[in-house]
Chimera marker file (.cmm) of the C-alpha trace (Angstrom):
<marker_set name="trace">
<marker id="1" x="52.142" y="83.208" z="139.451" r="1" g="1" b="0" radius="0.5"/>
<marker id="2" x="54.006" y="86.476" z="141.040" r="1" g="1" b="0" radius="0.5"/>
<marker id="3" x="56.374" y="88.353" z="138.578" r="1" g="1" b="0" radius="0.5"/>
<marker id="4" x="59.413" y="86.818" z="140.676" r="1" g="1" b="0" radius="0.5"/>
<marker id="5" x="58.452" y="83.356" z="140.394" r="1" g="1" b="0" radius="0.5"/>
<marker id="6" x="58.365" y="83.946" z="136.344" r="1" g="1" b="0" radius="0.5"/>
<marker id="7" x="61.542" y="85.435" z="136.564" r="1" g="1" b="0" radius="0.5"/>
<marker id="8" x="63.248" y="83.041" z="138.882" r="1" g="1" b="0" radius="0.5"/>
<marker id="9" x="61.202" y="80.262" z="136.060" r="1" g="1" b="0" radius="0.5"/>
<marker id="10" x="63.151" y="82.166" z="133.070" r="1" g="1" b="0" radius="0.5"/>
<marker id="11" x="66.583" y="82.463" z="134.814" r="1" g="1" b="0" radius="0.5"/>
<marker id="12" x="66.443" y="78.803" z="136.013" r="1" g="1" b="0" radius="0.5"/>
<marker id="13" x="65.490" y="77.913" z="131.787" r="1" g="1" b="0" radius="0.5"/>
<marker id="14" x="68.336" y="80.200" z="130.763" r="1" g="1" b="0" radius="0.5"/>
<marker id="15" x="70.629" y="78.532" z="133.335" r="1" g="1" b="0" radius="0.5"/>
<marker id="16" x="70.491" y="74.730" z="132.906" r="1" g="1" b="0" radius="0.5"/>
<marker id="17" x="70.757" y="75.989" z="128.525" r="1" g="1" b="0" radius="0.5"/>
<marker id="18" x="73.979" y="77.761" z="129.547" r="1" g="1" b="0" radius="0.5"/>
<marker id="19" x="75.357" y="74.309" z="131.512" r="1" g="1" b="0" radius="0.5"/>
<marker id="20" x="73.948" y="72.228" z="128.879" r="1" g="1" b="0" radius="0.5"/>
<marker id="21" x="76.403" y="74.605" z="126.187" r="1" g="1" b="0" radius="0.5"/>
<marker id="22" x="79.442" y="74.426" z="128.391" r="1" g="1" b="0" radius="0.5"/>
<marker id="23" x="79.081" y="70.199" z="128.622" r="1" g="1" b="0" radius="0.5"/>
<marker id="24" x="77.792" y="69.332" z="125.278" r="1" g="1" b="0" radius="0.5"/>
<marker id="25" x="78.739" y="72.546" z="122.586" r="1" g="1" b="0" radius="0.5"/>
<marker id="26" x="77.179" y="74.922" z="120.961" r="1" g="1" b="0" radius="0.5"/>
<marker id="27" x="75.553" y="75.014" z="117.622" r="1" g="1" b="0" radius="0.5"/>
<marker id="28" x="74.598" y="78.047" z="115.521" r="1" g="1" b="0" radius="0.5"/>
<marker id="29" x="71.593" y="79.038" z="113.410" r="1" g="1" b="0" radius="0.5"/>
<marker id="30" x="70.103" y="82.423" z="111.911" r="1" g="1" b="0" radius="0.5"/>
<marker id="31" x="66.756" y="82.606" z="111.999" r="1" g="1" b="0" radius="0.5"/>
<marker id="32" x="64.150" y="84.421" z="109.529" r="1" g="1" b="0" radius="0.5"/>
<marker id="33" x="65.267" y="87.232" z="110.874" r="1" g="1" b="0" radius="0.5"/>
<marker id="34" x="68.326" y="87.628" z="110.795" r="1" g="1" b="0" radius="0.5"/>
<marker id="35" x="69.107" y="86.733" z="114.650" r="1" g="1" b="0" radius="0.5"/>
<marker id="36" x="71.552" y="84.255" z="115.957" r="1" g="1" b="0" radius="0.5"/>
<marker id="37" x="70.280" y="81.302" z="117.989" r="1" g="1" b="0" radius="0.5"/>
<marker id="38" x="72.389" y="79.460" z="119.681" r="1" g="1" b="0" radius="0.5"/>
<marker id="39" x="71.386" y="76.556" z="121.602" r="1" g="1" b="0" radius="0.5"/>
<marker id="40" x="73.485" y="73.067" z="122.808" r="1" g="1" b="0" radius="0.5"/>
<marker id="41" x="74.095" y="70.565" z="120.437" r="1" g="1" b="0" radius="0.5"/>
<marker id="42" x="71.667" y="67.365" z="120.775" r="1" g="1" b="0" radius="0.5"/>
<marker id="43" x="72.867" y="64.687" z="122.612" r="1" g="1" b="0" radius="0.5"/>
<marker id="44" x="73.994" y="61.663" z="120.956" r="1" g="1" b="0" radius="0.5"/>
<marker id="45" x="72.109" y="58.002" z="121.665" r="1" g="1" b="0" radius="0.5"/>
<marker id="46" x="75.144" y="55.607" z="122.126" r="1" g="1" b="0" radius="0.5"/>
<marker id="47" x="74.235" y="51.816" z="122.031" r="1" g="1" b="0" radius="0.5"/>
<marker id="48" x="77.509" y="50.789" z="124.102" r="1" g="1" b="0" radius="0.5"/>
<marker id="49" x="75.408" y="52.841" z="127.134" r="1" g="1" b="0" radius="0.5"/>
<marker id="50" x="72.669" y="50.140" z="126.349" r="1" g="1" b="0" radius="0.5"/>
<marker id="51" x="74.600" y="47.203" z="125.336" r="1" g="1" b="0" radius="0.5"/>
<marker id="52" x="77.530" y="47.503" z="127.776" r="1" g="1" b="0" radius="0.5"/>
<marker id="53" x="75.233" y="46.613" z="131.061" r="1" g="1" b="0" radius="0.5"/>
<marker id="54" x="72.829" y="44.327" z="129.381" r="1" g="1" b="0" radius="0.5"/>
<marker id="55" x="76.097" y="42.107" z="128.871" r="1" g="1" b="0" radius="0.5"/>
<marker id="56" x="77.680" y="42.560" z="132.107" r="1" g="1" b="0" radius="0.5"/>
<marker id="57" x="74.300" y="41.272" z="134.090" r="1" g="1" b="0" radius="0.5"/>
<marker id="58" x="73.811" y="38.715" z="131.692" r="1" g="1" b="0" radius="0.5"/>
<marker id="59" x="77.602" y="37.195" z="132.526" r="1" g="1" b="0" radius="0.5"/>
<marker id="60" x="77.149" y="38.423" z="136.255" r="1" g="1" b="0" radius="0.5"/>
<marker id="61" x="74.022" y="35.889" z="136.203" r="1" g="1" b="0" radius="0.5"/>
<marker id="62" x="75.517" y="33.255" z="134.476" r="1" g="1" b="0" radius="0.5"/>
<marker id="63" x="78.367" y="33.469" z="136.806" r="1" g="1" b="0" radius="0.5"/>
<marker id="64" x="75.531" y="33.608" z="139.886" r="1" g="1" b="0" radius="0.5"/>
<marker id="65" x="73.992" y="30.190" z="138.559" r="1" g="1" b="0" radius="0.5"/>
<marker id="66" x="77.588" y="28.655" z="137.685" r="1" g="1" b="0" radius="0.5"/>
<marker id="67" x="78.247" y="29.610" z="141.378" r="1" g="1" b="0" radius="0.5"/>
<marker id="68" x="74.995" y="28.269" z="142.596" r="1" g="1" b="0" radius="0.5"/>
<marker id="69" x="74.374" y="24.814" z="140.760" r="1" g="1" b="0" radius="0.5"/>
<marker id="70" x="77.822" y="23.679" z="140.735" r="1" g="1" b="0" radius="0.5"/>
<marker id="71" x="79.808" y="22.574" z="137.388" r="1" g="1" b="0" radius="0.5"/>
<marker id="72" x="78.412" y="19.869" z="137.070" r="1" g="1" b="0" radius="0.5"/>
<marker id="73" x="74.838" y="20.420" z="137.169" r="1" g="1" b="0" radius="0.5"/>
<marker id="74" x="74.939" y="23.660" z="134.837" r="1" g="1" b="0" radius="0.5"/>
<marker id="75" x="76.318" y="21.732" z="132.332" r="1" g="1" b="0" radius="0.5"/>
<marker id="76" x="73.374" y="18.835" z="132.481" r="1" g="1" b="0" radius="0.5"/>
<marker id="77" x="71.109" y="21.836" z="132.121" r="1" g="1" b="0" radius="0.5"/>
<marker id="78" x="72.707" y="23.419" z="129.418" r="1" g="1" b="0" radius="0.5"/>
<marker id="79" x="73.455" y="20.112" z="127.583" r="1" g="1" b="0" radius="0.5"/>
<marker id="80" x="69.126" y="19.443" z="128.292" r="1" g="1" b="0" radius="0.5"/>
<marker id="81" x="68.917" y="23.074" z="126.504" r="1" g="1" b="0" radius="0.5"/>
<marker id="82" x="70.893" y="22.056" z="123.734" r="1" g="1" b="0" radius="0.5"/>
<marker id="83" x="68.408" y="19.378" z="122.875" r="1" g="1" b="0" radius="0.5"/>
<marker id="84" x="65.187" y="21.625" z="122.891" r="1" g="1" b="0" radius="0.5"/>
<marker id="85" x="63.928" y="23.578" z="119.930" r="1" g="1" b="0" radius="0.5"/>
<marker id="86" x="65.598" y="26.653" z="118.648" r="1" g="1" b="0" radius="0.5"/>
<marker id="87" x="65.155" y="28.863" z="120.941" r="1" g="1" b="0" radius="0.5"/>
<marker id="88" x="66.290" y="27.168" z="123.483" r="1" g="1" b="0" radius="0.5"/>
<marker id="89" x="69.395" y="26.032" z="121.701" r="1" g="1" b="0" radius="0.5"/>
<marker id="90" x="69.884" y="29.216" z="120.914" r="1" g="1" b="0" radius="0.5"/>
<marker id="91" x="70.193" y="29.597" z="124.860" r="1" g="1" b="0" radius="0.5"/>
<marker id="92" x="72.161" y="26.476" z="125.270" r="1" g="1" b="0" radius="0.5"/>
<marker id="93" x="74.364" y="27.948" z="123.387" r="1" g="1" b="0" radius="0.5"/>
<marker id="94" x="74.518" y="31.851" z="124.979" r="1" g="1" b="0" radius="0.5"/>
<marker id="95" x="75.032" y="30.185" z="128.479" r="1" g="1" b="0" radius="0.5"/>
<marker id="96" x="77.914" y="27.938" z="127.754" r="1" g="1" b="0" radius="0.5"/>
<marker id="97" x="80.806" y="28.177" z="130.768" r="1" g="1" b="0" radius="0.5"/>
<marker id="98" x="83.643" y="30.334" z="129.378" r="1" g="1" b="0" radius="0.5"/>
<marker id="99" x="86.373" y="31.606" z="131.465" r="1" g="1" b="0" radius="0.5"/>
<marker id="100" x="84.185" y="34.590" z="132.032" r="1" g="1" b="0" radius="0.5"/>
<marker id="101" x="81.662" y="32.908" z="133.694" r="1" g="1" b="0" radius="0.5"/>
<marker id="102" x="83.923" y="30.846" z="135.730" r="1" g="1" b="0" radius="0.5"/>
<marker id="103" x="85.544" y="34.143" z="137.227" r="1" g="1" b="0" radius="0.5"/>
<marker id="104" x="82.224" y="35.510" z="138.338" r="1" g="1" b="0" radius="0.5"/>
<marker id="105" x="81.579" y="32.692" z="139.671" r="1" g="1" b="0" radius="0.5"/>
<marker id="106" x="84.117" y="32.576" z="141.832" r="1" g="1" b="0" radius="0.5"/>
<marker id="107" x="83.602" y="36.044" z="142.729" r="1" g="1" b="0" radius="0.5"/>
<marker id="108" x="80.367" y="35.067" z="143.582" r="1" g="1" b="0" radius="0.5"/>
<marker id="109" x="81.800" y="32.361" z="145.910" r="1" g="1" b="0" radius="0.5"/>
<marker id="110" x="83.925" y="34.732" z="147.358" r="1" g="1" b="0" radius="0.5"/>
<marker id="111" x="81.380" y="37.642" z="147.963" r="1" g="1" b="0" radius="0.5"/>
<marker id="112" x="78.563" y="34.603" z="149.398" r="1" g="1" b="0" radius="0.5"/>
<marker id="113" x="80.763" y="32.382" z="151.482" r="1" g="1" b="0" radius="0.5"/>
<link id1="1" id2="2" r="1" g="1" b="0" radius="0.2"/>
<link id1="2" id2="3" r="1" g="1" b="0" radius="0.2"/>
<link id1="3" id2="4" r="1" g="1" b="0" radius="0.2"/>
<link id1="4" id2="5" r="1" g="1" b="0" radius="0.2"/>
<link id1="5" id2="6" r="1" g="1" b="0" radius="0.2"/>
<link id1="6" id2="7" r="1" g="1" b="0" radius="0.2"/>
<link id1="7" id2="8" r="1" g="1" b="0" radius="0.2"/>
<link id1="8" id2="9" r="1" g="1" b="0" radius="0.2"/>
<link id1="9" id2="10" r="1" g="1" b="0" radius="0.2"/>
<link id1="10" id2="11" r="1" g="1" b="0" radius="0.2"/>
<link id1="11" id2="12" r="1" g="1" b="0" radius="0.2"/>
<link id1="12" id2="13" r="1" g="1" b="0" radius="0.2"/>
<link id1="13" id2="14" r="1" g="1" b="0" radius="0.2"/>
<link id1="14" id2="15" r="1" g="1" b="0" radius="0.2"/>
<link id1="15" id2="16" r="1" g="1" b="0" radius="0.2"/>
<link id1="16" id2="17" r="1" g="1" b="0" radius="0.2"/>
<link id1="17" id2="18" r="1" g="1" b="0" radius="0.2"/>
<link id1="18" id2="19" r="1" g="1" b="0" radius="0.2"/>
<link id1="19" id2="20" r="1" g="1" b="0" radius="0.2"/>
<link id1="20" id2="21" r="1" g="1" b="0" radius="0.2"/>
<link id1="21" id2="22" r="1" g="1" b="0" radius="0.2"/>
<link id1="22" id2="23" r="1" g="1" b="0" radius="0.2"/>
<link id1="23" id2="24" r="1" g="1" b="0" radius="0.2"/>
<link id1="24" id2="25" r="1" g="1" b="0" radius="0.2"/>
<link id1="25" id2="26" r="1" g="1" b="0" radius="0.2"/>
<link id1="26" id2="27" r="1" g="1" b="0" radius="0.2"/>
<link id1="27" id2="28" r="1" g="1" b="0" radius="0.2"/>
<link id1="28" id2="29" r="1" g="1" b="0" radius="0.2"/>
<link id1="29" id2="30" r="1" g="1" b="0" radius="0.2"/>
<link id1="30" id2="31" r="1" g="1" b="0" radius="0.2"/>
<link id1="31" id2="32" r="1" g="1" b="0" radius="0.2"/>
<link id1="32" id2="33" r="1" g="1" b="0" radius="0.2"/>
<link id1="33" id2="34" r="1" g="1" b="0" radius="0.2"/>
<link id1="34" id2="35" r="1" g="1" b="0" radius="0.2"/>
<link id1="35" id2="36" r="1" g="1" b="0" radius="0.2"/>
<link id1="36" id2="37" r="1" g="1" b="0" radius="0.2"/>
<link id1="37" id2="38" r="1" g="1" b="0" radius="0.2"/>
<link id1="38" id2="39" r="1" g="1" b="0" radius="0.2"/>
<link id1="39" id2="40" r="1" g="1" b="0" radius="0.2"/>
<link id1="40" id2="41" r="1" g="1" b="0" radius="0.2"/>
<link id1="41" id2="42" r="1" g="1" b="0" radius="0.2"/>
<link id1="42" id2="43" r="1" g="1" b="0" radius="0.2"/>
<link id1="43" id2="44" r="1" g="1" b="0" radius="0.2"/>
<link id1="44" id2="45" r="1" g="1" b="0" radius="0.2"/>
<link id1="45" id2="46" r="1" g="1" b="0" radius="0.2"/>
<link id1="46" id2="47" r="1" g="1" b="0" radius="0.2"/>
<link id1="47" id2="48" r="1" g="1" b="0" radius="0.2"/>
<link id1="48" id2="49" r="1" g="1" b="0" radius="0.2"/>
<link id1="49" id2="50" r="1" g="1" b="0" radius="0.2"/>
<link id1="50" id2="51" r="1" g="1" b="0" radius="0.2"/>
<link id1="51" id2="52" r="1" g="1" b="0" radius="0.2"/>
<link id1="52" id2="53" r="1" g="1" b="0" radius="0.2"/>
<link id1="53" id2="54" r="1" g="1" b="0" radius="0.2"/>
<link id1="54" id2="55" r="1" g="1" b="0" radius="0.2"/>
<link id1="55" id2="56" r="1" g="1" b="0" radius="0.2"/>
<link id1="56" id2="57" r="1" g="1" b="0" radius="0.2"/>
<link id1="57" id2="58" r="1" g="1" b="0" radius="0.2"/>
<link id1="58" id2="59" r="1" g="1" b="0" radius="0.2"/>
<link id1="59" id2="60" r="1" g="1" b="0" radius="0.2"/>
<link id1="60" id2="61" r="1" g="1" b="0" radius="0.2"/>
<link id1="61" id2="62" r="1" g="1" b="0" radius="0.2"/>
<link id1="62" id2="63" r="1" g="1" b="0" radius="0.2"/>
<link id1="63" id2="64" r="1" g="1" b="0" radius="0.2"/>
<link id1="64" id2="65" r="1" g="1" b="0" radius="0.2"/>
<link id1="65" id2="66" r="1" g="1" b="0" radius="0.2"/>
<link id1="66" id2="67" r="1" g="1" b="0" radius="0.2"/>
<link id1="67" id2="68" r="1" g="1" b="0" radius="0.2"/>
<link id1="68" id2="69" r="1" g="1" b="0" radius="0.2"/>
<link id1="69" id2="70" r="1" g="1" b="0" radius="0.2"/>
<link id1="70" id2="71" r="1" g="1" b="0" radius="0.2"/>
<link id1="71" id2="72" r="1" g="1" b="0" radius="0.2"/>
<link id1="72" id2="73" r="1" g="1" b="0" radius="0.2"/>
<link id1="73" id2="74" r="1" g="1" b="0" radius="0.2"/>
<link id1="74" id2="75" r="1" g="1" b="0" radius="0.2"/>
<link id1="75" id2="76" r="1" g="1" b="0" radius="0.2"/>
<link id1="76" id2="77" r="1" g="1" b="0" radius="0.2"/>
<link id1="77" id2="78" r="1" g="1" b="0" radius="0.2"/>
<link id1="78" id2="79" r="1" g="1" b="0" radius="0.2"/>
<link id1="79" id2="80" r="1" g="1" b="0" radius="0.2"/>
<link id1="80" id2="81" r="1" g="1" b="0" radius="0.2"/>
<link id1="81" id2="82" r="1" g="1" b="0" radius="0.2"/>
<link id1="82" id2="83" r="1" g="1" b="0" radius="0.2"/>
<link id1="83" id2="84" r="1" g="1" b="0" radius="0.2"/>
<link id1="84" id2="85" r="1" g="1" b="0" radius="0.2"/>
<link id1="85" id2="86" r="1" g="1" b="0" radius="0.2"/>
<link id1="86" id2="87" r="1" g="1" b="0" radius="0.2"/>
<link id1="87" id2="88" r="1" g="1" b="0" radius="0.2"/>
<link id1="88" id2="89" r="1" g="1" b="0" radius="0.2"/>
<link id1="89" id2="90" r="1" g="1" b="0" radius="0.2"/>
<link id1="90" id2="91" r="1" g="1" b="0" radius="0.2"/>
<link id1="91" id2="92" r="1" g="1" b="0" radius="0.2"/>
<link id1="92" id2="93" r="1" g="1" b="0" radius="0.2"/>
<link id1="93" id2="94" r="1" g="1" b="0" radius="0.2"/>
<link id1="94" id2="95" r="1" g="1" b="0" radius="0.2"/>
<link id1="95" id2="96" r="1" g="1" b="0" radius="0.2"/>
<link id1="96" id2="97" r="1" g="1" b="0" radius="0.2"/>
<link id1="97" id2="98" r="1" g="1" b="0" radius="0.2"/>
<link id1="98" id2="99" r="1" g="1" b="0" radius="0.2"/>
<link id1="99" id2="100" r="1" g="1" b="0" radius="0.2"/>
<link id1="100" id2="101" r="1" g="1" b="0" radius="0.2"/>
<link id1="101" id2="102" r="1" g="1" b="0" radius="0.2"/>
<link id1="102" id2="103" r="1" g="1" b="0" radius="0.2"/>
<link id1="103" id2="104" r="1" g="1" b="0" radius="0.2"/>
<link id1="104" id2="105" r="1" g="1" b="0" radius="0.2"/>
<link id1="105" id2="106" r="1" g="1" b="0" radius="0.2"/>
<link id1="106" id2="107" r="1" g="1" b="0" radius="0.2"/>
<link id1="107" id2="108" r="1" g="1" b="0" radius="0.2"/>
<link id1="108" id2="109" r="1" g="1" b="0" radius="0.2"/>
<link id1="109" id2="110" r="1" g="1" b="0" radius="0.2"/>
<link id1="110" id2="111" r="1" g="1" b="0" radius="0.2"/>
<link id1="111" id2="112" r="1" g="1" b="0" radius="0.2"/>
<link id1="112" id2="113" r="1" g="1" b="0" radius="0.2"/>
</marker_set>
């Protein structure tokens, strides 16, 4: 590795800690020896970044099979759910038609037709 290409590696380091700082914050320490580090505060895990899309694809494909089977049809499949074991009651249950489901279903209509 030539001396630029460590330097250029160093400035690059230093760089993307300095954006990180502007975006996030800094945080403060003082080490052994008396020097103060600061470095960008840790990013936080939020669940709603999880949760929030998981949710929105599971209505989008209950509205796709609303859309797809007809009224009629998803509700003799959910009602032939409902009388399987738990698990699959428990499902019976999760993909019942609300008003949600009817909307992206006819969304779906709309975008397929």
């Amino acid at each position: 590795m030539s001396v630029n290409a460590e330097f250029d590696q160093r400035t690059r380091r230093v760089v993307r800690k300095h954006r990180a700082m502007n975006l996030r914050g800094v945080t403060h320490r003082v080490g052994r020896d008396g020097l103060i580090i600061s470095r960008p505060k840790r990013r936080k895990f939020h669940a709603m970044r999880l949760i929030l899309p998981v949710v929105l694809l599971g209505f989008a494909f209950k509205g796709y099979l609303y859309n797809q089977l007809g009224a009629e049809d998803y509700a003799a499949r959910v009602a032939a759910l409902a009388d399987g074991n738990t698990a699959e009651q428990v499902g019976a249950v999760l993909m019942q038609p609300e008003a949600v489901t009817r909307w992206a279903a006819a969304q779906f209509a709309i975008l397929l037709n």
